[in-house]
PAMAR-294245 format. One line per 10 residues: their letters; for each residue z negated, y negated, x of N, C-alpha, C. Coordinates in steps of 0.2 Angstrom, whole numbers, plus 5000, padded with zeros to 4 digits. Atoms other than C-alpha are relative to their C-alpha. Example, Ala and Ser with C-alpha at 12.3 -4.5 7.8 and 13.67 -1.06 7.14 Angstrom:
<sites>
as) 5000/5006/5004/4961/5022/5062/5000/4994/5004 ~ 5001/5006/4996/4964/5005/5068/4997/4995/4996;
</sites>
This chain:
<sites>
xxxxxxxxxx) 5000/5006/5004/5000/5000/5000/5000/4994/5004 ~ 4999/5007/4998/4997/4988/5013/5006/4999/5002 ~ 4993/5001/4999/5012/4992/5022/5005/4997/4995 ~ 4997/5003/5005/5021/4988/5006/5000/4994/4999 ~ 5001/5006/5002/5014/4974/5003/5001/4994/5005 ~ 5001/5003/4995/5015/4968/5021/5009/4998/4998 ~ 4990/4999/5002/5038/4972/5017/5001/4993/4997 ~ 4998/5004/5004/5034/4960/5003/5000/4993/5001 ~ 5003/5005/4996/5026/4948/5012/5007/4995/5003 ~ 4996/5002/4996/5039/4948/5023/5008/4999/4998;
xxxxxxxxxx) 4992/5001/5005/5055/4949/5011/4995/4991/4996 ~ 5004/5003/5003/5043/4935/5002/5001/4992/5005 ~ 5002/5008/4997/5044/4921/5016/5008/4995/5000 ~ 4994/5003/4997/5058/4910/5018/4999/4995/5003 ~ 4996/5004/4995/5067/4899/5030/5004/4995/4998 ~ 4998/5006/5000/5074/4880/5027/5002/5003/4992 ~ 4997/4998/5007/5072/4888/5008/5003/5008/4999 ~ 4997/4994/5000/5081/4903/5011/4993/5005/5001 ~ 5004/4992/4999/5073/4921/5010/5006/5005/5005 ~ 4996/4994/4997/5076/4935/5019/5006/5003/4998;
xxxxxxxxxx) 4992/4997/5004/5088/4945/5009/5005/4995/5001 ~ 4992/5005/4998/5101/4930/5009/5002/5001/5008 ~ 4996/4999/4989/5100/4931/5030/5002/5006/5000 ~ 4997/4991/4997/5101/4950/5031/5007/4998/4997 ~ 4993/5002/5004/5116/4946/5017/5005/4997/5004 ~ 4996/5002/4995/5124/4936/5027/5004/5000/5008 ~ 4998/4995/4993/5122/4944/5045/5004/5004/4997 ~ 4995/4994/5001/5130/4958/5036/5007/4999/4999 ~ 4991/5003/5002/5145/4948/5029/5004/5000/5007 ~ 4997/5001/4994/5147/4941/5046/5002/5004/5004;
xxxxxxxxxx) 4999/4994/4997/5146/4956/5055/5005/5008/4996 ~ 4996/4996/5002/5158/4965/5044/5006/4997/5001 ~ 4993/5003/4999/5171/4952/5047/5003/5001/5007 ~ 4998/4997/4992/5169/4956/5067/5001/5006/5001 ~ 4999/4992/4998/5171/4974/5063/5009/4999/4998 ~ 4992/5002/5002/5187/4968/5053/5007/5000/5008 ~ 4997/5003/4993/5192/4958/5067/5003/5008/5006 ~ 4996/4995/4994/5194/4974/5079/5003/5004/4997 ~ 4995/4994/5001/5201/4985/5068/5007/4996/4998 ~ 4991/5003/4998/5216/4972/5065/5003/5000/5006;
xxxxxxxxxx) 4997/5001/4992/5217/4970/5084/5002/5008/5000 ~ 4998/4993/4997/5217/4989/5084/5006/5002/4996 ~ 4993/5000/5003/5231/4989/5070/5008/4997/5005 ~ 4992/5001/4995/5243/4979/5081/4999/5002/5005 ~ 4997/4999/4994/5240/4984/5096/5002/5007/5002 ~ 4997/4991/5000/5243/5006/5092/5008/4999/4995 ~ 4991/5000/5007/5256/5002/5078/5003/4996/4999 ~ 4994/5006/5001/5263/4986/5076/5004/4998/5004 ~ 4995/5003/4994/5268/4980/5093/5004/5008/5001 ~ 4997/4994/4997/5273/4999/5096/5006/5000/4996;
xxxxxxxxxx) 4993/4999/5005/5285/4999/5079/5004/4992/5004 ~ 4996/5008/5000/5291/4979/5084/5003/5004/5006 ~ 4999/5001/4992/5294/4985/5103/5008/5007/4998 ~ 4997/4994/5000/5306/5001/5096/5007/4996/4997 ~ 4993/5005/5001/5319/4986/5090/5004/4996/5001 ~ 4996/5003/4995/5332/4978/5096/5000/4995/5003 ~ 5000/5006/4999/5329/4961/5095/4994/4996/5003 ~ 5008/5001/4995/5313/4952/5104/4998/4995/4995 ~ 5003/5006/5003/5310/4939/5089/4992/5004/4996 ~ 5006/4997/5002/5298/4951/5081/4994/5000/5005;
xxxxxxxxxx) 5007/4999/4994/5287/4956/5095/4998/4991/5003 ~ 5006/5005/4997/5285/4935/5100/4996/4997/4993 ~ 5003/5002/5007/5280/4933/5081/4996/5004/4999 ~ 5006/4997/4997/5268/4947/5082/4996/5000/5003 ~ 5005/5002/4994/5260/4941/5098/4999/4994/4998 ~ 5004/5008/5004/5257/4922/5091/4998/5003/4994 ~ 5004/4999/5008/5252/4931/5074/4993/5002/5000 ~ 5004/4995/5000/5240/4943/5081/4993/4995/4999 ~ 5005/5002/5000/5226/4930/5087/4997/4996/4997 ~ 5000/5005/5005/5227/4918/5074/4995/5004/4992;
xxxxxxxxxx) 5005/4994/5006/5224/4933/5061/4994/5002/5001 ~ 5007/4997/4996/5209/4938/5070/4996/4997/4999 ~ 5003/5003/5000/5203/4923/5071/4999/4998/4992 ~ 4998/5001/5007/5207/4920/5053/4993/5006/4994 ~ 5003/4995/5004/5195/4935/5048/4994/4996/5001 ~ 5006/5002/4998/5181/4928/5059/4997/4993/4995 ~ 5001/5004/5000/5181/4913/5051/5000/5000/4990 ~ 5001/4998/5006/5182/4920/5034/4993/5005/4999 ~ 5008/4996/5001/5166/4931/5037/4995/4993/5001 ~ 5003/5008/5000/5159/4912/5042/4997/4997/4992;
xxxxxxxxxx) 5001/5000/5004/5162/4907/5026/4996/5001/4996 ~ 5004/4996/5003/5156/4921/5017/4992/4999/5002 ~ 5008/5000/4998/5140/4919/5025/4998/4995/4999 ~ 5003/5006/5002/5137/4901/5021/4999/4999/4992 ~ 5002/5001/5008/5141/4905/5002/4995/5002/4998 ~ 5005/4995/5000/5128/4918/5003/4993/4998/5000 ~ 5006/5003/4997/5115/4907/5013/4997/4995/4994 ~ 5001/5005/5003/5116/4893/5001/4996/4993/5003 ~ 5003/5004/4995/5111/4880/5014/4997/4994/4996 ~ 5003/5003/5004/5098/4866/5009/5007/4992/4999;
xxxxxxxxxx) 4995/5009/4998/5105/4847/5006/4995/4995/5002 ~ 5007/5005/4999/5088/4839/5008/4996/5004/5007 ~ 4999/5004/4999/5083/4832/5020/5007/4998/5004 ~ 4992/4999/4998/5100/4835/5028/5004/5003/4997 ~ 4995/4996/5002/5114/4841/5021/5004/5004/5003 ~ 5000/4993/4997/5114/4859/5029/5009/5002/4998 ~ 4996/4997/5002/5126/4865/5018/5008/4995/5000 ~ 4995/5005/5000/5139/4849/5018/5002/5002/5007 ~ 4999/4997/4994/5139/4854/5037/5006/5006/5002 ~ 4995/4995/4997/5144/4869/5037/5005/5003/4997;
xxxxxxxxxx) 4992/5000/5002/5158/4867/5025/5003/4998/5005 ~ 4995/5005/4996/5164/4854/5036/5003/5004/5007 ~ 5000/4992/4995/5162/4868/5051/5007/5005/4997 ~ 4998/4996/5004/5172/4879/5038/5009/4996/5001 ~ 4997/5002/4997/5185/4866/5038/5005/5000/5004 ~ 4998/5002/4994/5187/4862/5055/5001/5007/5005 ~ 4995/4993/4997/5190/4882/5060/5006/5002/4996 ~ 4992/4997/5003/5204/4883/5046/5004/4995/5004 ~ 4998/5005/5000/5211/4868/5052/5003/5000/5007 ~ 4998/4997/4993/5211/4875/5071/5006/5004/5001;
xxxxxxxxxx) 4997/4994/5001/5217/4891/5065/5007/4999/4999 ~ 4992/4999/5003/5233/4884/5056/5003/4995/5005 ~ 4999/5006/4997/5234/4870/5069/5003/5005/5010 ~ 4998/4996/4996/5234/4887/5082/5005/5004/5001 ~ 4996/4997/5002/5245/4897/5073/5007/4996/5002 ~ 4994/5003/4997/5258/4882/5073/5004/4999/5004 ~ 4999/5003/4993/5257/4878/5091/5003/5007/5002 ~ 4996/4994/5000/5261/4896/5094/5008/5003/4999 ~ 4992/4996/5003/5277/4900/5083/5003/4992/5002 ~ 4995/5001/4996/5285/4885/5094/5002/5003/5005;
xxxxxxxxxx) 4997/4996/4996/5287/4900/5106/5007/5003/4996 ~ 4992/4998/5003/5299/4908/5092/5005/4995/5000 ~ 4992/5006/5002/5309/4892/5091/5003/5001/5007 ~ 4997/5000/4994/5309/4891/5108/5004/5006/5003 ~ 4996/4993/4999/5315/4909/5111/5008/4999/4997 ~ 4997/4999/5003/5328/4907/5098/5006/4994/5002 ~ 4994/5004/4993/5338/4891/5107/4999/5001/5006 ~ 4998/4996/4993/5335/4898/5124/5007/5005/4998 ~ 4993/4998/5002/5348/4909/5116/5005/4999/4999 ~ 4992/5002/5002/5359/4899/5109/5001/4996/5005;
xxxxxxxxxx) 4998/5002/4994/5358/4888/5124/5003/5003/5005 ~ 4999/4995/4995/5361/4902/5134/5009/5002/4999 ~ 4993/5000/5005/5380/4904/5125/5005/4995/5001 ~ 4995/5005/4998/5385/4888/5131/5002/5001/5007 ~ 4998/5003/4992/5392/4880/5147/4997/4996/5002 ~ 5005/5009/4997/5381/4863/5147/4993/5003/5002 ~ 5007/4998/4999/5365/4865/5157/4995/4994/4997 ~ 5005/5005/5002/5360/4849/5146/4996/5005/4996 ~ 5005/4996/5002/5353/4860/5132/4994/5004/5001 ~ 5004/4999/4996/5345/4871/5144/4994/4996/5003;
xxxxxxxxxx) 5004/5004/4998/5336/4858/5150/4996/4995/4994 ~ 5002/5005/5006/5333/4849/5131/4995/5005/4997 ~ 5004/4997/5002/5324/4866/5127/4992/5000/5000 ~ 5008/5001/4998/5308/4863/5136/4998/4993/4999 ~ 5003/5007/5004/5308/4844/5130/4998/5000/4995 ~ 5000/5002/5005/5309/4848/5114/4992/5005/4998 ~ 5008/4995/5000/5294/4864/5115/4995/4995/5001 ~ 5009/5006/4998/5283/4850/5124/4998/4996/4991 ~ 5000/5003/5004/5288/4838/5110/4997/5003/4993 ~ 5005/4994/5010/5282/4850/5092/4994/5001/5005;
xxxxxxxxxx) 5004/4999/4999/5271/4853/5103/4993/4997/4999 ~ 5006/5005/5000/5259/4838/5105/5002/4998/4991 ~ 4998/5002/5008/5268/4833/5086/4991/5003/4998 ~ 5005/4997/5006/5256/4847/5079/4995/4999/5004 ~ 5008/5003/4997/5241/4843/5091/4998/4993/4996 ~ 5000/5007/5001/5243/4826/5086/4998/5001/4992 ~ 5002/4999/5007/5243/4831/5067/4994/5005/4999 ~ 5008/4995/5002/5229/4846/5068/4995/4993/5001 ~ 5006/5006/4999/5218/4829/5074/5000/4996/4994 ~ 5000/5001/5005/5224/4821/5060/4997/5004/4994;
xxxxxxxxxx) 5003/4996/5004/5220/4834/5047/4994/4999/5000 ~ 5005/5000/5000/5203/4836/5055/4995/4993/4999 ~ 5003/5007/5001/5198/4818/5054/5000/4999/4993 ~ 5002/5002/5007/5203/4819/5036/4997/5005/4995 ~ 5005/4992/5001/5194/4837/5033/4992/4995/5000 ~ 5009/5001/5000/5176/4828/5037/5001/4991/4997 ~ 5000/5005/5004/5181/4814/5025/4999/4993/5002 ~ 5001/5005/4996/5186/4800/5036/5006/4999/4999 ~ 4994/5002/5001/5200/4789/5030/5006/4999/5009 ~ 4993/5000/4994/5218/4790/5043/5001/4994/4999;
xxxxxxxxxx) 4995/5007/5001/5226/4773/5035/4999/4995/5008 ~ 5000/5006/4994/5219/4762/5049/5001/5003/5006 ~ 4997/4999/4995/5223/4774/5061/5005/5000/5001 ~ 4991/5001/5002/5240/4777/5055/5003/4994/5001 ~ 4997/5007/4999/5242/4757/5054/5001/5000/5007 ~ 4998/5003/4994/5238/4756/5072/5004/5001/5004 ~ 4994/4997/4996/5247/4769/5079/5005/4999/5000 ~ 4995/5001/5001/5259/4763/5070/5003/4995/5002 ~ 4997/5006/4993/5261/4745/5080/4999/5003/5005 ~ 4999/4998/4994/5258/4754/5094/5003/5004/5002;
xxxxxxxxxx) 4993/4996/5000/5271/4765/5091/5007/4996/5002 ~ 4996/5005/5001/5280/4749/5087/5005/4997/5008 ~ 4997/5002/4992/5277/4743/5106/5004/5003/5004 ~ 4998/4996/4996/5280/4757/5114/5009/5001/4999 ~ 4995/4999/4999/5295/4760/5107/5006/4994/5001 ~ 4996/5007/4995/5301/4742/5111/5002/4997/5006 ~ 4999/5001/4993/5298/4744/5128/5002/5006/5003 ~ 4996/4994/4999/5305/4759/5129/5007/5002/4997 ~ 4994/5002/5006/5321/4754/5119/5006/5006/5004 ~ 4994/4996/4996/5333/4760/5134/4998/5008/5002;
xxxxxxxxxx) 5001/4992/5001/5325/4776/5136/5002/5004/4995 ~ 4999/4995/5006/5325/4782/5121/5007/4999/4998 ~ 4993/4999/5004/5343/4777/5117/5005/5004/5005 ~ 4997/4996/4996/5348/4786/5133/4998/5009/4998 ~ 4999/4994/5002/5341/4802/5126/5001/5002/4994 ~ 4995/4998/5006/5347/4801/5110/5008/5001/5001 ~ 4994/5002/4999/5363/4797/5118/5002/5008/5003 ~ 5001/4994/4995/5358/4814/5128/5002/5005/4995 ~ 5000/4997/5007/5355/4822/5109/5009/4999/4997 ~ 4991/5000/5005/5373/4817/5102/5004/5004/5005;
xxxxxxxxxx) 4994/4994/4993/5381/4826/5121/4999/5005/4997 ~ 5000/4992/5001/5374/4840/5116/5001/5002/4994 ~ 4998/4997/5008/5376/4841/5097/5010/5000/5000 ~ 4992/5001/5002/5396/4835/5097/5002/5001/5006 ~ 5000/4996/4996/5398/4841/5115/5010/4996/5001 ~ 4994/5003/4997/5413/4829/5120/5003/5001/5007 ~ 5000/4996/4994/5411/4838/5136/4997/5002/5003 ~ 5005/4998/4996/5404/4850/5148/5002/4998/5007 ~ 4999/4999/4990/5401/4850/5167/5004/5003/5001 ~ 4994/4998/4997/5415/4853/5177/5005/4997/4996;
xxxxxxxxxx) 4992/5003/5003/5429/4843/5164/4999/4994/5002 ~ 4994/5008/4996/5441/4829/5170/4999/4996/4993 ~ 5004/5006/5004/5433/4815/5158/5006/4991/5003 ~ 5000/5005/4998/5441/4798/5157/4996/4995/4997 ~ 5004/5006/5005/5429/4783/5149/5002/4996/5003 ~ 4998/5004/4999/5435/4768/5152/5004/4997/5006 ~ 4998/5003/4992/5439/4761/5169/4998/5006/5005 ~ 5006/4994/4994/5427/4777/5176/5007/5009/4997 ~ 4994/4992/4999/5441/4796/5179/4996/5004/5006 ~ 5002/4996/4991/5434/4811/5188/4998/5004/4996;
xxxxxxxxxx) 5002/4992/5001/5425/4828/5185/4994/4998/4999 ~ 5009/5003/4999/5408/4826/5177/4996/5007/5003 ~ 5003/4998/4994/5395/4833/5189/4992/5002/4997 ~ 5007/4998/5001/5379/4833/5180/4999/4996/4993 ~ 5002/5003/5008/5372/4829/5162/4995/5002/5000 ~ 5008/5000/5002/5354/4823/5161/4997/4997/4993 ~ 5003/5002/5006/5342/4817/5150/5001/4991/4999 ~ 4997/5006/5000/5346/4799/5156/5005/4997/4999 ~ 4995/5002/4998/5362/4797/5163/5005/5007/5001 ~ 4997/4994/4999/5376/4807/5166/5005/4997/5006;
xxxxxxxxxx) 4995/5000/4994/5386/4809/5184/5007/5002/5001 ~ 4995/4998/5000/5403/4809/5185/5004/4999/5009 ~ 4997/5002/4994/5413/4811/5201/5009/4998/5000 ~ 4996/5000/5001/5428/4804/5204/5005/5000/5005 ~ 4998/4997/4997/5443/4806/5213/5000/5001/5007 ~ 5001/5004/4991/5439/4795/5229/4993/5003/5002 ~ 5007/4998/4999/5425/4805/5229/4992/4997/5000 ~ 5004/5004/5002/5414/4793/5223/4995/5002/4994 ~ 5005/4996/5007/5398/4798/5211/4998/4992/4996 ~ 5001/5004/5004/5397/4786/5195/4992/5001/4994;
xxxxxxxxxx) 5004/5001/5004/5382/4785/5187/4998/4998/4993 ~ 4998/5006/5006/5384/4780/5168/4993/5003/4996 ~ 5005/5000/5003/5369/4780/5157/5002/5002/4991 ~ 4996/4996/5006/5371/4792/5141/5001/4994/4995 ~ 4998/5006/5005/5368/4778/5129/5007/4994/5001 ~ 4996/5003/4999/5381/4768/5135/5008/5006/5002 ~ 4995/4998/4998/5394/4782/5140/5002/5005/4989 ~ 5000/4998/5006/5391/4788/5120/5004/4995/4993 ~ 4997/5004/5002/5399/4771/5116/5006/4999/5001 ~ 4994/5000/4995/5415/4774/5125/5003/5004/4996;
xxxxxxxxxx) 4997/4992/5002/5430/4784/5120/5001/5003/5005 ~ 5001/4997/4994/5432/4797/5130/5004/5006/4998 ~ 4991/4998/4999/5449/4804/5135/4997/5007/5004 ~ 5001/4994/4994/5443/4823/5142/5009/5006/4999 ~ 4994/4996/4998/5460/4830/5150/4998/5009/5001 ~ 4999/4994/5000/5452/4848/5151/5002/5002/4995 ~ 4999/4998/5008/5453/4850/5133/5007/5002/4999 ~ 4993/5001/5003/5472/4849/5134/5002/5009/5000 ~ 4996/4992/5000/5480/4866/5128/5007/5002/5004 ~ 4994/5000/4998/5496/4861/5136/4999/4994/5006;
xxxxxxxxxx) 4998/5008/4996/5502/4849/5151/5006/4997/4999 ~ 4994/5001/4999/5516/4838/5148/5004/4997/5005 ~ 4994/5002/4995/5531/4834/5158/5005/4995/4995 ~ 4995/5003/5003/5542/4820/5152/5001/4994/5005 ~ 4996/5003/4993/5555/4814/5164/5006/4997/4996 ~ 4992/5004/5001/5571/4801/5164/5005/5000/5004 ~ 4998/4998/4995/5584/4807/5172/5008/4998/4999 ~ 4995/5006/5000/5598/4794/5176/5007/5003/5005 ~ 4992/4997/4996/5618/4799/5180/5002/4995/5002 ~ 4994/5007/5003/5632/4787/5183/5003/4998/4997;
xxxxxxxxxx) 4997/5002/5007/5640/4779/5174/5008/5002/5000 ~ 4995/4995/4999/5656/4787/5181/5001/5007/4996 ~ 5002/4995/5003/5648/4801/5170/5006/5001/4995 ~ 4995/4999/5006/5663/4808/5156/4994/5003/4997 ~ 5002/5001/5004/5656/4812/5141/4997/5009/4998 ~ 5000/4993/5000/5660/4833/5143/4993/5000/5005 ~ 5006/5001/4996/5649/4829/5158/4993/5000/4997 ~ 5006/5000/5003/5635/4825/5149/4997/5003/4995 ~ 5002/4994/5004/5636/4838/5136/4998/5004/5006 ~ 5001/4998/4997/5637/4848/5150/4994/5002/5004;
xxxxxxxxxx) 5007/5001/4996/5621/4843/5158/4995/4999/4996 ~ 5006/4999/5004/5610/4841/5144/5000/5008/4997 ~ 5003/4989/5002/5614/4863/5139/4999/5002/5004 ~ 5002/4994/4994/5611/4866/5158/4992/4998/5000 ~ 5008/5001/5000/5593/4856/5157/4997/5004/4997 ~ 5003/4996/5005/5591/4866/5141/4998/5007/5001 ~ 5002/4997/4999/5594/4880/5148/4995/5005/5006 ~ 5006/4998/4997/5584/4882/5162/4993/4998/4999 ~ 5008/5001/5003/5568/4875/5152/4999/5008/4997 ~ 5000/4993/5004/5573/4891/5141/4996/5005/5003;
xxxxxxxxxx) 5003/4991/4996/5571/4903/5156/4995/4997/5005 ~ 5005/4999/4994/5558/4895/5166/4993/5003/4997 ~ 5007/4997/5004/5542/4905/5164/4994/4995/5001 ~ 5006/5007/5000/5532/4890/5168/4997/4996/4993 ~ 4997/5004/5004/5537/4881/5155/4999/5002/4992 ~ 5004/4998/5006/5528/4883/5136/5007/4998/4997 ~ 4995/5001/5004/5543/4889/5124/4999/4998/4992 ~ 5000/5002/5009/5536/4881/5107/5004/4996/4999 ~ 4996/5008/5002/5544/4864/5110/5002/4997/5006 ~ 4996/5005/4992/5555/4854/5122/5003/4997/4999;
xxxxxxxxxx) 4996/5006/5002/5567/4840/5122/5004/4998/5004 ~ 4995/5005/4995/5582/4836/5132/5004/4996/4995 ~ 4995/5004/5004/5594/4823/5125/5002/4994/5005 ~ 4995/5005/4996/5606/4809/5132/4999/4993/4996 ~ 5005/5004/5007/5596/4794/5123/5002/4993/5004 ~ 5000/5006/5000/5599/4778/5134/5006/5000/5004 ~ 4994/5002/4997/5614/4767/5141/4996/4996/5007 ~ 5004/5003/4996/5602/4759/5157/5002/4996/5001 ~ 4997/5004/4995/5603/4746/5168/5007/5000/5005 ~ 4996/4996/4994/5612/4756/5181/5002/5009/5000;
xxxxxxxxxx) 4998/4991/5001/5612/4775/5174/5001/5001/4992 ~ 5001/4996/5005/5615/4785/5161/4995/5003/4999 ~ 5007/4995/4999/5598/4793/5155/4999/5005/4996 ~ 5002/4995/5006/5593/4809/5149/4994/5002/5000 ~ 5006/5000/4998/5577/4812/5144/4996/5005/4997 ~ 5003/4992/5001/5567/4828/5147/4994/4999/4998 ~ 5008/4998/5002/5550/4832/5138/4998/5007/4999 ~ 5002/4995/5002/5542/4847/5137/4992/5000/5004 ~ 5007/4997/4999/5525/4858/5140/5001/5003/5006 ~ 5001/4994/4997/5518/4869/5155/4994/5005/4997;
xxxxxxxxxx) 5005/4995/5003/5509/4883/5149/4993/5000/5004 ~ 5006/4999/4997/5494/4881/5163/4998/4990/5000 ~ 5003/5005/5000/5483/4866/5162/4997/4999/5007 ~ 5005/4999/4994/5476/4868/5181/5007/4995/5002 ~ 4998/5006/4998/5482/4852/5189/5005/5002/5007 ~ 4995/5000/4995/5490/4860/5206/5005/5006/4998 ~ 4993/4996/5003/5500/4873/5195/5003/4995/4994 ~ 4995/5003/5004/5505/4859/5182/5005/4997/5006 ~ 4996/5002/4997/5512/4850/5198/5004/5005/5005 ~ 4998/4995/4996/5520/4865/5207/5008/5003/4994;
xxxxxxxxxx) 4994/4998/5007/5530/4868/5187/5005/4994/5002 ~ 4996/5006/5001/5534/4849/5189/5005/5000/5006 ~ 4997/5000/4993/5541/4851/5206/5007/5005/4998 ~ 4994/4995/5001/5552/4867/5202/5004/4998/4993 ~ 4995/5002/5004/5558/4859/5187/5006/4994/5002 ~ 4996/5006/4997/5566/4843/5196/5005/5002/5003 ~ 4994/4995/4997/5573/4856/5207/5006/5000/4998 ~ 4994/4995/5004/5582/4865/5196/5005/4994/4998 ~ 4994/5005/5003/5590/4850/5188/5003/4995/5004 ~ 4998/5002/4996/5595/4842/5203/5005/5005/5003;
xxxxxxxxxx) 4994/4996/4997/5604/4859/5207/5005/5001/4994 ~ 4996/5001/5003/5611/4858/5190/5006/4996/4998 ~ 4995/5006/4998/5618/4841/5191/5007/5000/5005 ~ 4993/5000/4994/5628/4846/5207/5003/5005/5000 ~ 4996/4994/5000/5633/4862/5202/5005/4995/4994 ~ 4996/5004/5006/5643/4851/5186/5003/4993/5004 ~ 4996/5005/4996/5648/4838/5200/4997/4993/4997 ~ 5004/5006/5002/5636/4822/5193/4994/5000/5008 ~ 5005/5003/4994/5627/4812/5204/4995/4995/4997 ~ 5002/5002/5003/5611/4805/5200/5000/4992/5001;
xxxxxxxxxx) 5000/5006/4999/5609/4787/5198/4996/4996/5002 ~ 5005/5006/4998/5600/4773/5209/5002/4994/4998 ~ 4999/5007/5003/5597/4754/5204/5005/4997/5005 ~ 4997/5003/4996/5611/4746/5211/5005/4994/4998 ~ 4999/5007/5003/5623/4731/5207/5007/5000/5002 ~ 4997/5002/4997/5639/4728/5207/5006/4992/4998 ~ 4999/5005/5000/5649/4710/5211/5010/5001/5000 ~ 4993/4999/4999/5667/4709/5207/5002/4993/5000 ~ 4998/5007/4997/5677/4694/5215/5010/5001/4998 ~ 4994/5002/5001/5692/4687/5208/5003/4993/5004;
xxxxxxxxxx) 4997/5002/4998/5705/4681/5217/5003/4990/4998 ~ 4999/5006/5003/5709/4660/5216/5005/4997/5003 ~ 4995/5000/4998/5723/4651/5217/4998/4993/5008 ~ 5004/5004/4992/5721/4643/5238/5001/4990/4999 ~ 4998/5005/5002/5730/4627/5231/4993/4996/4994 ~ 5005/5004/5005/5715/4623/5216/4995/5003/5005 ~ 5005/5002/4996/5703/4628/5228/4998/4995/5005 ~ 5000/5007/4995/5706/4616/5241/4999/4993/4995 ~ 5001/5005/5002/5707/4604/5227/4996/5001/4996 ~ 5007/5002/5003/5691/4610/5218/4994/5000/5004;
xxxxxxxxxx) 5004/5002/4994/5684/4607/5235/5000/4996/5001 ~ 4998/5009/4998/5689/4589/5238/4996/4998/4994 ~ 5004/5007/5005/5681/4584/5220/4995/5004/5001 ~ 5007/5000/4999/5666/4594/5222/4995/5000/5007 ~ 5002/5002/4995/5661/4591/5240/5000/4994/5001 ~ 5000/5005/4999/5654/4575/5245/5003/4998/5008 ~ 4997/5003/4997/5663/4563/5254/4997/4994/5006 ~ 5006/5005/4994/5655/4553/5271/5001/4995/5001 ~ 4997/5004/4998/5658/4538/5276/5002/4999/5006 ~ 5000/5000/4991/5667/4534/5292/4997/4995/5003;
</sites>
């Protein structure tokens, strides 16, 4: 009986209000949440990661490695919970229990502020990919800017959240930040429009590293694309420096793009030319375009088109099938050739700028006397 009584005693007493049973109550909750806790860790790390790991793709397994400790944590913080409903914390003369909501709060607020920081790995995984597919090493390099940048965003916002979890108005921070977002982003005008300028190269992709780019005044091979500026080199071997904001404002002529090179030449006879002659030598242009293998047969154009200065002109247009600059001029060179052997297999010769003066004969009688009146006479 005493022992009994002593049980009662001691189930009988409470703490800041609380009785015993509610504690024991509560240790139990919590302590069933930590048993949880291992056996999820123990679910994913026998069967889950082992099924993800048996699949092709790797997006699952980083989505179950940032899922895993977040859940976990997710449980602990759900046995917390429970324990404080349990406890019934006092409010007088502190507000116990206001507390440990706020606590309660401030571990969900972690949790989902953990979880998010996290699944910027799957993003980041997922254009590492697509980045990986191109040729510009800008995107490559725009990957890990943009990781950092979500990154701090959602740090920046879980502080938000929690500032407004323990019942404390955001507006005037919000305001400040907001001129002082203001500043900064005033005095940082020309960065920031250099790497949007960065952001538009790589979304519309007007060109990668290694293509012959004209912009304005500035021709050569670009060399490097950063997040500021982008280097182009040119042919004098000179490196330009042009700052993406401003090179995004330019048109911009890129010669590698071309599917074809063309050729279009003027090619001037005498004017001693007959007319058969010049049928003649516009079907011989024709046809060694026809049979050159250099020479892209979709479209071409010989024709006898001007009456010149000094020549007859005919005027060749056409494609080379290869866009590489020392094979288009090796086409252009064997096509001159040819029609220079054509010209002289047909007996024409081509035509230089030349002049000629024809001098008619005067009668020697009205020269001498259109010499007497227009020559001055001296006195003796």
């Amino acid at each position: 009986m005493e022992r009994l009584s002593y049980l009662q005693q001691l189930i009988d007493q409470t703490f800041l209000g609380i009785d015993l049973i509610r504690f024991v109550s509560a240790f139990i909750a919590f302590f069933l949440a930590l048993i949880l806790k291992r056996v999820i860790a123990h679910i994913f790390t026998k069967s889950i990661f082992k099924a993800a790991q048996k699949t092709s793709g790797q997006m699952d397994d980083i989505l179950l490695k940032n899922l895993n400790k977040p859940a976990e944590f997710l449980v602990v913080v759900f046995g917390f919970y429970l324990a404080v409903e349990i406890l019934q914390l006092p409010q007088q003369p502190t507000d116990l229990d206001q507390l440990a909501r706020n606590a309660v709060k401030i571990l969900l607020t972690f949790n989902l502020g953990w979880f998010c920081y996290n699944m910027v790995s799957l993003l980041e995984h997922w254009m590492s990919h697509w980045a990986g597919k191109t040729e510009s090493s800008l995107d490559d390099h725009l990957v890990p800017f943009i990781r950092k940048t979500l990154r701090v965003f959602i740090v920046f916002l879980a502080v938000l959240m929690l500032v407004q979890n323990l019942g404390y108005s955001i507006s005037g921070l919000l305001a400040s930040l907001g001129l002082g977002g203001l500043a900064v982003a005033l005095a940082a005008k020309d960065s920031l429009s250099n790497i949007f300028g960065s952001i538009m190269i790589l979304l519309d992709r007007p060109f990668t590293i290694g293509d012959w780019i004209k912009a304005g005044d500035m021709e050569g091979t670009v060399e490097e694309i950063g997040f500021r500026s982008t280097r182009i080199r040119t042919f004098a071997k000179t490196l330009i420096t042009v700052p993406n904001s401003t090179l995004m404002n330019m048109s911009i002529d890129n010669f590698s793009q071309m599917p074809k090179r063309r050729i279009k030449l003027s090619v001037g006879v005498t004017y001693d030319t007959s007319p058969e002659q010049m049928r003649q030598a516009v079907a011989g242009i024709k046809q060694l375009l026809r049979e050159h293998p250099a020479i892209d047969q979709d479209f071409f154009l010989v024709n006898f088109t001007d009456f010149g200065a000094s020549s007859l002109d005919i005027m060749v247009y056409c494609f080379t099938t290869s866009t590489v600059w020392g094979e288009y001029l090796d086409a252009r060179e064997d096509v001159c050739l040819q029609i220079m052997k054509t010209l002289e297999q047909i007996g024409l010769e081509i035509a230089f700028p030349s002049q000629t003066l024809y001098m008619h004969d005067m009668d020697a009688g009205k020269l001498e006397e259109n010499s007497r009146e227009t020559l001055p006479v001296r006195p003796e």
